[in-house]
C-alpha positions in Angstrom: -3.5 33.1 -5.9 -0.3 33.6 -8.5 1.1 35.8 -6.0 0.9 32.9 -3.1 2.1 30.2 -5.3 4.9 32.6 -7.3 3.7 32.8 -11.0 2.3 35.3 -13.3 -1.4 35.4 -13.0 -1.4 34.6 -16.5 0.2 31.3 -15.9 -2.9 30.1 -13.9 -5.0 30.7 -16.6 -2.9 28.5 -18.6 -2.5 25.8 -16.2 -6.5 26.1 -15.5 -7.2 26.0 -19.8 -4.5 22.9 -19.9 -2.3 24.9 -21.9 0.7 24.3 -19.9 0.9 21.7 -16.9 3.1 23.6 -13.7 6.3 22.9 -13.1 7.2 20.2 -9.8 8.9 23.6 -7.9 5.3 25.1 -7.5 3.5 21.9 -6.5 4.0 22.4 -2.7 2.6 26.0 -3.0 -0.4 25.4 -5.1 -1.0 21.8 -2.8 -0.8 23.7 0.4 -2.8 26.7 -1.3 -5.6 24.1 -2.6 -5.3 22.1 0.8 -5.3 19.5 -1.0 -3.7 16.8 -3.2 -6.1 14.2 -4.7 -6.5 15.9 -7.7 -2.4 14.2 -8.7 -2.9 10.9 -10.2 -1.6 8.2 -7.5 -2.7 4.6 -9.4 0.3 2.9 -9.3 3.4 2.7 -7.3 4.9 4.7 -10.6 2.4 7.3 -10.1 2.6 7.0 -6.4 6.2 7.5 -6.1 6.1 11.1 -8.7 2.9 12.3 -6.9 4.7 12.2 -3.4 8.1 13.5 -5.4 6.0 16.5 -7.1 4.0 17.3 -4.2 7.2 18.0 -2.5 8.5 20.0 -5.7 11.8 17.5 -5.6 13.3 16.3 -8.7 14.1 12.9 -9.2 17.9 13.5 -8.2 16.7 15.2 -5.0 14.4 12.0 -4.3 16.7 9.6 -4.8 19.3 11.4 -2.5 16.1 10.8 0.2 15.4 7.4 -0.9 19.5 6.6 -0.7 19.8 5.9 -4.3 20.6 7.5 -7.5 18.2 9.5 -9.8 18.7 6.6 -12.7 16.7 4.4 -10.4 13.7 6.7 -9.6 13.0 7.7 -13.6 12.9 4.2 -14.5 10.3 3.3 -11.4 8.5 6.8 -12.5 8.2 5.2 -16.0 6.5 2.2 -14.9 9.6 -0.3 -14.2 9.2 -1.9 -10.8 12.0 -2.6 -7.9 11.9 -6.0 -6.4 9.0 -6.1 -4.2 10.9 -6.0 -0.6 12.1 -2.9 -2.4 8.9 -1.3 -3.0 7.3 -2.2 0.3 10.3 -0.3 2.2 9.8 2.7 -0.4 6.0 2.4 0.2 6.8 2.5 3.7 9.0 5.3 4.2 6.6 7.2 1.6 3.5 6.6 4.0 5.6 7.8 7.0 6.8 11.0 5.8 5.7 14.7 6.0 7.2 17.8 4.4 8.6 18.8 7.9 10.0 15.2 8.8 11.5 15.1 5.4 13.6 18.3 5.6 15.1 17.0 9.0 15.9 14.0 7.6 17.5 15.7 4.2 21.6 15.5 4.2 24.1 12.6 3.2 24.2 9.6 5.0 25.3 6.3 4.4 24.2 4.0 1.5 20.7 2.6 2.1 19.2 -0.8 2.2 17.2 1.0 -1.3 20.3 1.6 -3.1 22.4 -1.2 -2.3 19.6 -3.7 -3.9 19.0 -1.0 -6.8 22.4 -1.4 -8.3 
């Protein structure tokens, strides 16, 4: 399993005792080795929107380039702050639409989106 994923075996052990949580970068390894992803918390939009950016092993900066908006944006909503609710739905949205394969096609600068222009 540590081999697959990319850690030390001893890290599992640690992650399994709750010693140390994994880092976002090994999230799609141990998702896809687990074939499965309920076990993330995904409440609220907050936790929503870092489950879907974890499970991809993004960081915020790499989600906001996706979304069309900054990173400053994407910590406050991961903290609980909510974007106007048209805002959310087309977040929700785009979220609900998207697969790991979809999103790497779609990855690369573009214009300014409808997200960021109402975010700033």
């Amino acid at each position: 399993m540590a081999e697959r994923i990319g850690v030390h075996h001893e890290m599992i052990g640690q992650w399994e005792r709750a010693e140390h949580e994994p880092r976002c970068r090994y999230m799609p390894a141990i998702i896809e080795f687990l074939n499965d992803d309920t076990w993330l918390p995904a409440l609220t939009f907050s936790d929503r929107l870092k489950r879907f950016r974890q499970s991809r092993g993004w960081s915020q900066k790499r989600l906001g380039k996706w979304l069309g908006c900054s990173e400053r944006p994407i910590g406050r909503w991961e903290d609980g702050q909510y974007p106007r609710s048209q805002v959310t739905a087309k977040i929700e949205e785009r979220i609900k639409g998207s697969t790991p394969k979809s999103d790497r096609q779609r990855a690369g600068p573009g214009k300014r989106s409808t997200i960021e222009r109402r975010t700033q």
